[in-house]
Every structure is written in C-alpha cells, then in structure tokens.
C-alpha positions in Angstrom: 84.9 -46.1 65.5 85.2 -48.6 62.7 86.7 -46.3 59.3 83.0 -47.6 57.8 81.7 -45.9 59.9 83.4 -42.3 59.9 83.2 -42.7 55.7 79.2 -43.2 56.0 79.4 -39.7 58.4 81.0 -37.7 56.1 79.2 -38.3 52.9 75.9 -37.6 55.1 77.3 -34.5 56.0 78.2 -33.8 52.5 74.6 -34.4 51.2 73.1 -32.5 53.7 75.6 -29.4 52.5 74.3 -30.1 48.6 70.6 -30.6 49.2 70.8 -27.1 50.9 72.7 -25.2 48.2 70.4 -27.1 45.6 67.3 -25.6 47.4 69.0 -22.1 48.0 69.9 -22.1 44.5 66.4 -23.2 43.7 64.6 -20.0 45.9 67.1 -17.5 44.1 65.4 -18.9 40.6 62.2 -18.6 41.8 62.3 -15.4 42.8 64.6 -14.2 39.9 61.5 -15.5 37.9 58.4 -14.6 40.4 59.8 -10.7 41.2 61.8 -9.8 38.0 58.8 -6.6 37.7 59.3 -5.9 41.2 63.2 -5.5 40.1 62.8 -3.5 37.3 60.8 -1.3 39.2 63.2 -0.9 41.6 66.1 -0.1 39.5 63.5 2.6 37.7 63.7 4.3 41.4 66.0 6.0 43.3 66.6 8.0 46.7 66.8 11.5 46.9 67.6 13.9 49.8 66.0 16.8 49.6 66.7 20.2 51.7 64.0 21.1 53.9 65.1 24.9 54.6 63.5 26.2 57.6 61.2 29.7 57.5 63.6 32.4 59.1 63.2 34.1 62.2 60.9 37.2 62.2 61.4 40.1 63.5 59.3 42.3 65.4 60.0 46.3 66.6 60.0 47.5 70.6 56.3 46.7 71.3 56.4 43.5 70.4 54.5 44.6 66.6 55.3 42.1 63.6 57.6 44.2 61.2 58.9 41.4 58.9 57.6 37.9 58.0 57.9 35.2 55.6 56.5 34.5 52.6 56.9 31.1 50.8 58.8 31.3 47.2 61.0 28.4 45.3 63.8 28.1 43.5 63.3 25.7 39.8 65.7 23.2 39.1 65.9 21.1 35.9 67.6 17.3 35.4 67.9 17.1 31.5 67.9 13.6 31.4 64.9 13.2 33.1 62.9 15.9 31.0 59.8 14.8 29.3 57.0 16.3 27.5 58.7 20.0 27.7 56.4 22.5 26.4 59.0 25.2 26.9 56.1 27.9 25.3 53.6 26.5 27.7 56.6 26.8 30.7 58.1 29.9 29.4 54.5 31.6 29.7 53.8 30.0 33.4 57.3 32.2 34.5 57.1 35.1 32.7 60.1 34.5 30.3 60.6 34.4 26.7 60.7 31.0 24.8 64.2 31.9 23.5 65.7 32.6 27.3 64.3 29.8 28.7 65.2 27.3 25.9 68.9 29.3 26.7 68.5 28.0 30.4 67.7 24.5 29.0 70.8 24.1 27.0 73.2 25.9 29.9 71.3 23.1 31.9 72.3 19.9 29.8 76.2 21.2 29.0 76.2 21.3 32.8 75.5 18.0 33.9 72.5 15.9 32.0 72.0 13.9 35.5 72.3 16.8 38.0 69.9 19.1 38.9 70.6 23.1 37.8 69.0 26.2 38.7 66.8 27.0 36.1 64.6 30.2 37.2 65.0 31.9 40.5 62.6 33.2 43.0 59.4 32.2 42.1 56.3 33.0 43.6 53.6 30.5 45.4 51.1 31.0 42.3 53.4 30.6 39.1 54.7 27.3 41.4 51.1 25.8 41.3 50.6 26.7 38.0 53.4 24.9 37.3 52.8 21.7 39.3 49.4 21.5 37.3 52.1 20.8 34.2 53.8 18.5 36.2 51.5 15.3 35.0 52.9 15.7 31.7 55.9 17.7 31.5 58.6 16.2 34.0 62.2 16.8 34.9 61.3 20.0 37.1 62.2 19.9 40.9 61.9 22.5 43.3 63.6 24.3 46.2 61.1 26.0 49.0 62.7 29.0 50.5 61.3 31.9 52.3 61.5 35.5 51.1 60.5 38.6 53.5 57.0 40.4 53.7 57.3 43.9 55.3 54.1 45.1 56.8 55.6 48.1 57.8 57.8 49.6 54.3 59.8 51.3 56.2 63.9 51.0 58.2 65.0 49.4 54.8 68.8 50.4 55.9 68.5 48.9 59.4 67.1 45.6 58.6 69.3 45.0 55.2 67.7 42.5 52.4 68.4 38.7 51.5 69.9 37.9 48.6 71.6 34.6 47.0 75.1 32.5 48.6 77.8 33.3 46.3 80.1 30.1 45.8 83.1 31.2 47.9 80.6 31.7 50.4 79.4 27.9 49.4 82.6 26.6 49.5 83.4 28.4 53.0 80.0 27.4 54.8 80.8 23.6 55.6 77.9 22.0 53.9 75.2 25.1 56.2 74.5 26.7 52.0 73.9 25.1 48.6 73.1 26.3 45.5 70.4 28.8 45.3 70.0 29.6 49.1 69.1 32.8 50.6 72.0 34.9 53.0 71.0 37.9 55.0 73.5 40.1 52.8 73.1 43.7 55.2 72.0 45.0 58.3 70.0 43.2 61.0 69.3 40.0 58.5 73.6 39.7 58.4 74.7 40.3 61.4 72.1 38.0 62.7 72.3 35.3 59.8 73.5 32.4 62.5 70.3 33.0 64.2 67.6 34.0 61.9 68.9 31.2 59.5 68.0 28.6 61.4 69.2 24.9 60.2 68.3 23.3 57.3 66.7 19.7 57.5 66.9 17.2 55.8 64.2 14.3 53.8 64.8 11.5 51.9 62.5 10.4 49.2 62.4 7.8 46.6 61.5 9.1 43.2 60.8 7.5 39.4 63.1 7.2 36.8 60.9 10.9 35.8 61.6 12.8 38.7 58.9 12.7 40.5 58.5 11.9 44.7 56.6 8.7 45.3 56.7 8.6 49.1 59.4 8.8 52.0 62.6 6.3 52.1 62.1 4.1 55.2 59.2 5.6 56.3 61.3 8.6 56.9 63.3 7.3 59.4 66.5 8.9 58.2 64.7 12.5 58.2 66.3 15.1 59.6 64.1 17.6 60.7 64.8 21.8 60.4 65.1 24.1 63.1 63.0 27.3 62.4 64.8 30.6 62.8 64.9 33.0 66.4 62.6 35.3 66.1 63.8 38.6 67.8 62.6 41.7 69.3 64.1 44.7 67.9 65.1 48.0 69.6 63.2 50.2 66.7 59.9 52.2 67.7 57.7 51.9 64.4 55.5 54.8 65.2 58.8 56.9 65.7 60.4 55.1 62.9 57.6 56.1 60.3 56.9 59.9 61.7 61.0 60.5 61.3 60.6 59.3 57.9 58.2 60.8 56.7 59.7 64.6 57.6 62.8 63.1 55.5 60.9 63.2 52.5 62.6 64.8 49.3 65.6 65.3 51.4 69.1 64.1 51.8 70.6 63.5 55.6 70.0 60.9 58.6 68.2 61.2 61.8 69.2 58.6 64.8 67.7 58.4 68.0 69.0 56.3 71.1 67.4 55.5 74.6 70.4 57.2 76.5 69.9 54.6 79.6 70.3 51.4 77.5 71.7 52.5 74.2 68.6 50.9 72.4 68.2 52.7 68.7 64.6 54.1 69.3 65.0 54.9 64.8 67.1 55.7 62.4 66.9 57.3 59.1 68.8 57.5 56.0 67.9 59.7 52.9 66.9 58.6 50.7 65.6 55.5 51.3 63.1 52.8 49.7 60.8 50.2 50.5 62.0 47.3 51.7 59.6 44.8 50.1 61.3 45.9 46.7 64.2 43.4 47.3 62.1 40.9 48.3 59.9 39.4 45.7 60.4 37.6 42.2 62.1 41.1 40.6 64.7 41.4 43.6 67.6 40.8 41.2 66.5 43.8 38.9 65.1 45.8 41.5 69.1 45.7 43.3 70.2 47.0 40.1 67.9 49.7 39.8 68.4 51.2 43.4 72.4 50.7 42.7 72.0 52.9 40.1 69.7 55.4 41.7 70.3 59.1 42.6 72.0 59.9 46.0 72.5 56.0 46.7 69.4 55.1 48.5 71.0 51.7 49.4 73.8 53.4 51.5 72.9 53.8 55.2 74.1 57.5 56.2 73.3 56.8 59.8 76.3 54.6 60.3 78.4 55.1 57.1 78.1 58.8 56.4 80.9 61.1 57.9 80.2 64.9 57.9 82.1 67.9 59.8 80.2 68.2 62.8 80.4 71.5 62.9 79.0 73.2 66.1 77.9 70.5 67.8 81.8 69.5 68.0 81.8 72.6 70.2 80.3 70.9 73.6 83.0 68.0 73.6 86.0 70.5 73.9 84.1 72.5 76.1 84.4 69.3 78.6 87.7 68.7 77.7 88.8 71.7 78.6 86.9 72.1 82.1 88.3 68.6 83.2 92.0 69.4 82.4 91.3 72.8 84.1 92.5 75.0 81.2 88.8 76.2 81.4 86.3 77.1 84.0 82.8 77.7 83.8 83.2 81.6 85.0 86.1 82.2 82.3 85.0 85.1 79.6 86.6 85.4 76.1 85.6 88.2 73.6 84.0 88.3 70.2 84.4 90.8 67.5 82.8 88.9 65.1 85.6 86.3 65.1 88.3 84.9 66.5 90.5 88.3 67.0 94.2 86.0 67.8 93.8 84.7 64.1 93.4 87.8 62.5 89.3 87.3 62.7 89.6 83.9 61.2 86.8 81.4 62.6 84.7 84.5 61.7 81.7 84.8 63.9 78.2 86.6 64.0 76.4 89.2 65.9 76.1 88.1 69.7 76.4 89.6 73.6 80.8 90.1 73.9 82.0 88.8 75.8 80.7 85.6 77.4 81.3 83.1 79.4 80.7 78.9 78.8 77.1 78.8 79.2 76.4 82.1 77.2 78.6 80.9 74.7 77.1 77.5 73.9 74.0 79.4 74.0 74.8 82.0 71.3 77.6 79.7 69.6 80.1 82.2 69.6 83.2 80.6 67.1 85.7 82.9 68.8 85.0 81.7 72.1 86.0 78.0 71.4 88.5 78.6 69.1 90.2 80.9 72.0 89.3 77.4 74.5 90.9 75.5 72.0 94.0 77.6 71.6 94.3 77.9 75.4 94.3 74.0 76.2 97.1 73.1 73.1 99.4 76.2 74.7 98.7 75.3 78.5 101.5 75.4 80.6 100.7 71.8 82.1 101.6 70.1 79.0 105.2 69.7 78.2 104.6 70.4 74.4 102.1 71.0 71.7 102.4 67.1 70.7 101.8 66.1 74.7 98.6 68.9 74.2 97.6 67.4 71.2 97.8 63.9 72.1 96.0 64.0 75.4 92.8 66.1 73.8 92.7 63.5 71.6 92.7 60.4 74.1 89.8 62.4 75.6 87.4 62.4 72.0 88.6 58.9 71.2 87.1 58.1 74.8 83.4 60.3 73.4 83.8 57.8 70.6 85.1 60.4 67.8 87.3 58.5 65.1 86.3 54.9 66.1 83.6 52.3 65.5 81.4 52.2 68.5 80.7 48.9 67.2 76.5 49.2 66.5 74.8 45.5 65.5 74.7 46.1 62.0 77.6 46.1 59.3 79.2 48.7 57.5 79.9 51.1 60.3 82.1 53.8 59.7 84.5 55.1 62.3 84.7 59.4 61.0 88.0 61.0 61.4 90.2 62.2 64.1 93.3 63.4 62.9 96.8 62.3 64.9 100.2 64.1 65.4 101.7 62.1 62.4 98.6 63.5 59.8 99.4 67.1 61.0 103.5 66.3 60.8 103.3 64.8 57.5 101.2 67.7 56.0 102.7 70.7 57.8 105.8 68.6 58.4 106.9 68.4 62.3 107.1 71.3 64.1 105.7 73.3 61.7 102.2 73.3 63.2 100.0 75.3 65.5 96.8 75.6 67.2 96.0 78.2 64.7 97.1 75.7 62.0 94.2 73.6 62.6 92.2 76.4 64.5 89.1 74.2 62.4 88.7 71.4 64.8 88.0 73.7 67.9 84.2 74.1 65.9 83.9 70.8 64.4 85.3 71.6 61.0 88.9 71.4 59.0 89.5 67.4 59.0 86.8 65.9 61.6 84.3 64.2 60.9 81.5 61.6 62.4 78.6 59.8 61.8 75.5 60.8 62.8 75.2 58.1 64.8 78.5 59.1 66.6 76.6 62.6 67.3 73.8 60.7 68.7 75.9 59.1 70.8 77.9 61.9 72.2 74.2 63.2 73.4 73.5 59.7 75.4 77.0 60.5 77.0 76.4 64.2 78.0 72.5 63.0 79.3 73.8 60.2 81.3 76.4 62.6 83.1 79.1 60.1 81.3 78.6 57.4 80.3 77.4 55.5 77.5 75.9 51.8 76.6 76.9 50.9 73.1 74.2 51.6 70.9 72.1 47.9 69.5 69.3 47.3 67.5 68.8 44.0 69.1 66.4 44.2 72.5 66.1 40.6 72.9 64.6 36.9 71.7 60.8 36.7 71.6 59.5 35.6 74.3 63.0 34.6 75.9 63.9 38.4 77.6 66.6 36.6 79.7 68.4 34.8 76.6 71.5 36.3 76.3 72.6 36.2 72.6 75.1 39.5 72.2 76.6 41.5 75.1 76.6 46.0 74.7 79.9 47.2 77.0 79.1 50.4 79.0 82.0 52.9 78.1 82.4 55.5 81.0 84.0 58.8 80.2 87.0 60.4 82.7 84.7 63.6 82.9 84.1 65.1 86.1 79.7 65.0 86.4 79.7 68.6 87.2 81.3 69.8 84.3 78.2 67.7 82.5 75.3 70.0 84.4 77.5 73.3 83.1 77.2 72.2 79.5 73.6 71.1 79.6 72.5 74.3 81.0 74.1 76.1 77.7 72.3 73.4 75.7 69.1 74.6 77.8 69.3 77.9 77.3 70.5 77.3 73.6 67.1 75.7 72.9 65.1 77.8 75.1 66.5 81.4 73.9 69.3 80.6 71.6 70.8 79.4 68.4 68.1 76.5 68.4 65.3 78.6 69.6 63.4 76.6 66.5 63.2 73.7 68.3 61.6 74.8 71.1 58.6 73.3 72.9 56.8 74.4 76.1 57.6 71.9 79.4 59.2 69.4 76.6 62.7 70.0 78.6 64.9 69.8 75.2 68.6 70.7 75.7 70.4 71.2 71.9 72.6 72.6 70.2 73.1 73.8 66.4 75.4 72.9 64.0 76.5 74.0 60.2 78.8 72.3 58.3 80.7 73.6 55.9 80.4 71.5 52.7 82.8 72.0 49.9 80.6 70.4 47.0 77.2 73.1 47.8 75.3 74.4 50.4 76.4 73.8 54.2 74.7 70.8 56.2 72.3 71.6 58.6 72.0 70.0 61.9 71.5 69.6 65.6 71.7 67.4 68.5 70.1 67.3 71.5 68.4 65.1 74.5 65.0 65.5 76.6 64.5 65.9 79.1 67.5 67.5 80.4 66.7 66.1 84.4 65.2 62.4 83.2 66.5 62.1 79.5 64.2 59.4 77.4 65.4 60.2 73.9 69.1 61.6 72.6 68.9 62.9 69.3 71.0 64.0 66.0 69.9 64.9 62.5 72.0 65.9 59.3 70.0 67.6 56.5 72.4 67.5 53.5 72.6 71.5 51.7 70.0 72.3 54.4 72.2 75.3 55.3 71.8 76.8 59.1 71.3 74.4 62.0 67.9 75.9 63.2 66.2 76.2 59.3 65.8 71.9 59.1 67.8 69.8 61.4 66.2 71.6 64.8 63.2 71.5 63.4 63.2 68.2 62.5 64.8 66.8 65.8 62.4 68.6 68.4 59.4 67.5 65.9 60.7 63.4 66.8 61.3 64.2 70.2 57.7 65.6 70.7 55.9 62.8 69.0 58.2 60.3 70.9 57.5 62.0 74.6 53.7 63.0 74.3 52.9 61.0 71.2 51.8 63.9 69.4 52.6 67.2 68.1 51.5 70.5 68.9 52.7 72.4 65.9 50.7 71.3 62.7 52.3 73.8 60.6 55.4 73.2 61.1 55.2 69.3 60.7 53.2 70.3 57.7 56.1 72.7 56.3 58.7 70.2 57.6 56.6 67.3 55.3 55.8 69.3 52.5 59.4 70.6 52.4 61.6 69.4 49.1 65.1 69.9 48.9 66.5 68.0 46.1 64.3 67.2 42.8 61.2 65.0 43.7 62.1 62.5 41.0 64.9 61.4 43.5 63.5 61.6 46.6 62.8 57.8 47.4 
C-alpha cells in the first residue's frame, strides 16, 4: 500500500468521526431547545414511596362470630416547604383543634426538617380525611398515612384481646425497617402476642409527585410496587355468649372469673373487674381515653385473670389432699377431729360448726380447717422423709407440678406466676431450723404466704377433671379457615398423681356442692363438683370464691371466680360460677332470681364499676 494511500484512509476515517460528533452535538441542541418545558417539568417532580400498610388480621370468637374488625383511619403528615395556601383556621376546624395548637404543630414541623414529612395530627377518622382532601385543591403540603384502627362489635374481653397503640422509637430502631413513624403495634393481650401475624407486611408504592406534594400517577407504571400482605385472621378460643353473660354478673364488682375446656385447655372466657369497652382505645380519642382508664378506680386496664395473685384459701385444700394420699401419709378412710379448730396448735386455724370427726370426703365436704391443717402437719413430720426440709421440698415439687408458683405460660402477656414459698424464704425469716409445720400451719388452707391467679385455680380444676393432666391453657383455637395450620404449640403437663386418688377428691367436691359448703351453687342433674374458698384479705373484707368443674363423669367446663371483699365463698363466687356453668351446659338458666340478684348486686360504688 502506497503511504498515499494509508494518508487518504485515515483522514476519511477522521471525517467520518467529526461529522458524527457534529450531528450528536447538533440533536443534544435541538432537544435542549425543543424539550427545555418538558425539563423543567421534570425537575418540578419527584418520586415518592409511599407505605401501603395492610388491614390487620381479624379476629373472630369459638363459633366462627366476627368479634373485631378494621376500620380505616390516617395519620397527617406536613412537608413545610411544600405548604401552600394554609388556612390553619379553616384546617384547625376540619380536626377539631385550636388555631393556636395546630399553628404549634406547624412550627415543631419546620424546626424539624422543612423538606421532611412530620406527624402533624394523629388518628384521624375517614370523614374529617375527606373533609380534608376537599381543601386539598388549594391548601397543599398535607400527606397522609392509611392505617387501620379496631371496631368491636362485641364491647366486651377488653383484657384478653389488649388495644393498639403507636411504635415507640426504640421499638423503631429495633424493628429492621417492619415500623416507621406513626405506626400502630398491638401493645397487650391477643393483638401482642400475635403482632407477627395480625400485622401482616407492609407494601410498598412509588409515585411521582409535584413540586406541591401532590400524587400525579404511579412511577413506571408501578412496576417497582411492592404489594402488602393482609394480616391472619384467627379463630379464638373465647365463647361470646359465655363471655358476655360472665360479665355481666361482674357488674359493680371487683374479682375475675376464668373458664377452660378441661380436654384442650381452650379459655371458654375470662373476666376481670372492672373492665371497659374495648372500642374506647380505638378511635380518634385513644390517646386521652389511655389516660383516663390509667387513672381510673380499681385499674380497669389490669387483667386480674392472669396478673392478680390472692390466697387461695380453701380451694388450696384439695391439692394437699392429693399430695398427701399419693405419698401415703393419708388415706381416704383416715379420721381427724375438730373442736372448732386445729386442737395441736392450741385451736389455731380456728374452724366452724361441723360433724367431728371426719374423714377425706366428709371433710372437703364441710371444709373442716382442722382436718387439713392435721394432713398437713402429718406429711412435713412423716417418718419417710429424712427431715422437715426433705418434707418440705418434696410437697413442694408436687404443687410446682399443679402449676402453683409458676407461669403456665397462657398466649397473652403479663402473666403472673403467684407464690410458693421455698426452704430459703422460711430460713431467712425464721432463720434455719427454727421452723415448723405449725410455723406456717397457713399454707395447709391456702393462706399465710400463697398465692395464685385465678387462672392458676382454673387450672388446678382442668387437672383434677381430667384425672391429671392438664393442656396449657390458649386463647388461640386456630387460623380461619386453615384448622390444620399450626402456628403455636400448648404442651400437656401430666401430674405424678395416682387417678384413684382424683375420683376420692371429686366425690368430696360432689358432695360439697350437692349438701355442703357450696350448697349455693347447686343445680339439679347439672353434675357440678366445687369447692369454697375465703380469703383472708388484710386491706377489708375477705375474698370470696370457688372452683369447680361439670360434669364430674364427662367434664365440659372447669371453673374459678374471685369476688374481691365478697366475704364467704358460697355468698358470690358459687353463685356466680354455677350461674356460668349453667348457661354454658344448657344455654340457659333456671334460677331468674338469683341471676337477677347476682346482676343487680353492687359491691363497690357504682361510679367505679366500669
């Protein structure tokens, strides 16, 4: 190739490299000049994601009814510098606030951030939204949040299914990106310790806006969207009917009531006194409406089912009855007297006026305190143990097994395990070796330091009518619709009781019922097996109460109920308890006046009772 010729070859190429950059250069200035609107819209725009949070789960009770649904609400957010044409009067009217605190909100707003969105007004409802949103054509910088809040068509379990209330910012920062600002958090009972599933997960949409604020139409078609995942409805343990008859007879009263299927440890209701409706922590005045019951007489908010421990009292008496038969320092056919009290400790528990002496059955019957307190003395002195400590410790291996002084670990928070006193309490207070079974002659009747839940009472009942055993007690039946869907697992706890020492107690609970101590809560063919209890209480009038189980050969329902200052076991808690076990078993109830007195029946001042 000539050196001509390679010259001519390269200058071509070079041409052809300049001709194209002259007409690339030349398409840049045409468009710069053709499109320069269509580029100052599109700096005016922007993308914003926006969280799409998902309605939560419902829930409904036993038979499948709806308890609690969802009801649409927002959270108000304000970007400062993309406020125009406030009317903060016009505004302040549309959400019920004063110009001053809203114009307060305004400036916390811009000292915040003048290009982030802040939380201006919480919980709004559906129709002060729209009202809002027909501002929005000339007052801009508002965005919103949709959220759900709850709808109760039945007012009543407030305790068991807990309340929603806003993510604090350690519980922000600890969530991984699942919570933001302003979201909702199931905060007690059912709706926490089910969050992960009633939550479901947030989605996701991204939107391009105006320079104002305001949504013009999805980015990309919405390609990028993420879509949210509704929350698990679920099926809850809770019998409405039962829930709102047990409720009602707990009206002006102070106590707790729990009932539990003794073959599957299902929670048919449960009751705390006081209580309130639900659907007051769920609108736009939940904030203030928290405060109020926080500040309300006899702590309507607490949940006495789980978190309440009182002396047992009587009741207490049937667990070291069983004790004592399966260690064989007690048999069925052994008789201890009564003369009005426990005559080895100088009369002291004192007892009343009853058929001396008896044996087991007649003493459950007629609750004789000498009786136990001479079982109790008997087992700590036994021969078979090789000292008072060995005594001590193995009785109490036996309640820790009827789940006395332990959680039994129930699907809500807050659960309280009582009080079962060890070796080391009773050596540091008497100091070693310097106490007796007449020291602490008090536990062998459910007094002195024990104490339990009502929902621990209820569940020694499921253990004496399943001849021992019990599941742990749940409010959760299972998923809607998905029966199979296992999302949490109940243990079944078996007790190292013999099952014939079971039948021996359940005919003194029988006869108790039927000609006894809780002769009150008897009802024709309704095969209730009980048993009495009152509780000494140091700050008034004793407790009254009483558990029990029916029916005695197939049990359906176990039962316990507390009546705060209600005094004997047989005046309110008996009552009370063969009343729910009635209009669980037939539906109905055949004694009108007494569910009428049992109603109408205030013990602390009516301001306070709910």
């Amino acid at each position: 190739m000539h050196k001509s010729d390679y010259t001519d070859r390269r200058w071509g190429w070079a041409a052809v490299v300049i001709a194209t950059g002259l007409l690339l250069i030349g398409r840049l200035g045409q468009i710069q000049l053709t499109s320069s609107e269509g580029r100052r819209q599109a700096a005016m725009n922007t993308v914003r994601r926006v969280e799409a949070i998902p309605p939560r789960g419902v829930l409904r009770d036993r038979k499948g009814r709806l308890w609690v649904s969802n009801v649409p609400f927002f959270n108000i957010f304000l970007t400062p510098k993309e406020v125009s044409g406030l009317d903060t009067t016009r505004v302040a009217q549309v959400f019920g606030l004063s110009p001053t605190t809203l114009q307060q909100r305004i400036e916390q707003a811009r000292q915040f951030s003048r290009s982030k969105p802040s939380l201006l007004i919480r919980y709004v409802s559906l129709a002060r939204y729209a009202n809002l949103m027909e501002q929005s054509w000339r007052q801009t910088g508002f965005s919103a949040q949709a959220l759900h809040t709850r709808r109760y068509l039945y007012p009543v379990g407030a305790q068991i299914l807990g309340y929603l209330s806003e993510v604090t910012p350690q519980e922000i920062a600890e969530s991984e990106g699942r919570y933001t600002l302003g979201n909702l958090i199931g905060r007690s009972g059912i709706e926490r310790q089910y969050e992960a599933l009633l939550a479901g997960r947030k989605g996701y949409r991204y939107v391009v806006v105006d320079a104002m604020g305001r949504e013009l139409y999805p980015y990309q078609e919405g390609k990028h969207d993420i879509p949210p995942v509704r929350g698990t409805d679920l099926v809850l343990t809770v019998d409405l009917d039962l829930q709102q008859f047990a409720e009602s007879l707990f009206y002006g009263k102070v106590g707790a009531l729990v009932a539990i299927e003794p073959s599957t440890g299902e929670v048919l209701c449960s009751v705390s006194s006081p209580t309130y409706d639900p659907n007051l922590l769920s609108g736009e005045e939940m904030s203030s409406q928290w405060q109020r019951l926080q500040r309300a007489s006899f702590f309507p908010l607490y949940n006495r089912a789980i978190q309440a421990m009182y002396p047992p009292g009587s009741t207490f008496k049937l667990l070291n009855a069983l004790i004592a038969l399966q260690e064989s320092t007690l048999t069925a056919e052994m008789t201890y007297p009564c003369a009005m009290g426990f005559i080895r400790n100088g009369g002291k528990p004192a007892c009343h006026s009853h058929p001396s002496p008896l044996s087991l059955i007649g003493a459950i019957q007629h609750s004789c305190n000498a009786y136990f307190a001479s079982v109790y003395t008997d087992f700590l002195y036994h021969s078979r143990y090789s000292s008072l400590t060995h005594a001590y410790e193995k009785w109490r291996e036996y309640m820790m097994y009827f789940g006395v002084g332990r959680r039994l670990g129930i699907d809500i928070p807050s659960e309280k395990p009582g009080n079962l006193p060890s070796t080391s309490f009773y050596d540091k207070v008497y100091r070693p070796k310097r106490w007796n079974p007449f020291t602490i002659i008090s536990n062998s009747i459910g007094q002195g330091e024990i104490l339990m839940t009502p929902l621990q009472m209820a569940n020694v009942m499921c253990i004496i009518a399943n001849r021992g055993f019990y599941i742990q007690p749940h409010f959760l039946r299972h998923v809607y619709k998905q029966e199979g869907r296992q999302v949490s697992y109940f243990d079944t706890i078996r007790v190292p009781i013999e099952p014939q020492h079971f039948e021996t107690v359940i005919e003194g609970m029988r006869l108790a019922v039927e000609a006894g101590t809780g002769y009150s809560a008897y009802v024709a063919d309704l095969g209730l097996c009980g048993k009495t209890g009152t509780a000494q209480n140091p700050h008034g009038q004793d407790h009254s109460l009483f558990v029990g189980f029916a029916p005695w050969d197939n049990p359906k329902i176990a039962i316990a109920v507390i009546v705060e200052n209600g005094g004997w076991g047989a005046s309110w808690a008996a009552p009370i308890a063969s009343l729910v076990v009635e209009k669980y078993l037939r539906g109905q109830v055949s004694r009108p006046d007494l569910l009428r007195r049992m109603k109408e029946a205030v013990l602390i001042p009516q301001s306070h009772a709910h």
